[in-house]
C-alpha positions, 0 to 999 in steps of 0.5 A: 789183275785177274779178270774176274776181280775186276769185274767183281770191283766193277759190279761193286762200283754199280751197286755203291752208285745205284744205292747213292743215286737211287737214294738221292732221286727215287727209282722212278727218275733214276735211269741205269745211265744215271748209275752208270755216270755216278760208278764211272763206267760206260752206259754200256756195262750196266746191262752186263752186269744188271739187266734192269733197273729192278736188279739194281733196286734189288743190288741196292738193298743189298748195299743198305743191308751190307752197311747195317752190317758194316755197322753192328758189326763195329757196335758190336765191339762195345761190350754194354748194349747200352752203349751200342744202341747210343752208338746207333743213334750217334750213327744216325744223327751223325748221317742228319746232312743226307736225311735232311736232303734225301730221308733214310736210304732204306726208308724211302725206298721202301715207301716208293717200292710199296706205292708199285703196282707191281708190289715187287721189292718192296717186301726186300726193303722190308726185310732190311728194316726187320733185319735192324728191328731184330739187331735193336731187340737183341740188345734190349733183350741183353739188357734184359728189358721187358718188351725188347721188340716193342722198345725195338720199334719204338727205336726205329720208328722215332728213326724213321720219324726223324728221318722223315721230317728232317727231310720235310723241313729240309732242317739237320737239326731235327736229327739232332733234338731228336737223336739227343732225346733218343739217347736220354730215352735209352739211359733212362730205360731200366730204371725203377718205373720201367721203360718211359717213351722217347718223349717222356725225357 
């Protein structure tokens, strides 16, 4: 295998197991040894690849960001917006074992980041979460609903919401009332009186 593949599939391991790690144990308590058991690689070859455990934070964004991607990208296939935002929250509540354990990925990171003195990487995590906002109005606005970046942000903070509780209470099935009520929310909307809020249903 050509040297640069397999340093390329090294430095893709690293980032896969900074994303899971930094997510289970924050950035705070997580060192690069952490990572580098979780990727299986020696301690050593972290700082080959990633200087400091900012450019990991930053290599694990860019993992979270890469998912979304993965995701829409296999929403997208379905032609009824509708149904790709159902698809999404399906997507969410089908993850109600990991949010009940560590909260969303992106979320909590974000959280931790914004509490730096520092105040670095916390407006890259930001910017995840305006990347699945923008995604979530696209197929509003397809809809042709009124509003489609207020009705995006109703979406996603009941995510971040459920998110967070599941994870306060150490209860999965919060994930689960609340992605059904979700998903009651988007087959309403469009109706006769307009959009109603995801706890009207």
């Amino acid at each position: 295998m050509d040297r640069r593949v397999r340093a390329s599939q090294k430095r893709r391991r690293l980032t896969a197991a900074a994303a899971r790690v930094l997510h289970g144990q924050g950035v705070e308590r997580t060192t690069l040894a952490d990572i580098a058991r979780e990727a299986g690689v020696p301690a050593g070859n972290v700082y080959y690849y990633f200087k400091t455990k900012d450019e990991l934070v930053r290599a694990a964004l860019s993992e979270h960001r890469a998912h979304l991607d993965e995701l829409t990208a296999a929403l997208e296939e379905s032609a009824d917006p509708r149904d790709r935002l159902k698809g999404l929250v399906k997507a969410w509540v089908d993850q109600r074992e990991t949010a009940a354990r560590h909260g969303c990925p992106t979320g909590t990171l974000a959280v931790e980041l914004g509490k730096r003195a520092d105040g670095t990487l916390d407006a890259e995590a930001g910017a995840v979460i305006r990347h699945l906002l923008d995604w979530a109005a696209a197929q509003f606005r397809a809809l042709a609903l009124p509003a489609p970046d207020d009705l995006a942000l109703t979406l996603v903070s009941a995510y971040q919401g459920m998110s967070l509780l599941a994870n306060a209470l150490r209860d999965p099935t919060v994930m689960t009332r609340e992605g059904a009520r979700l998903l009651r929310w988007l087959d309403a909307l469009g109706g006769p009186d307009g959009p109603d809020g995801p706890g009207a249903r």
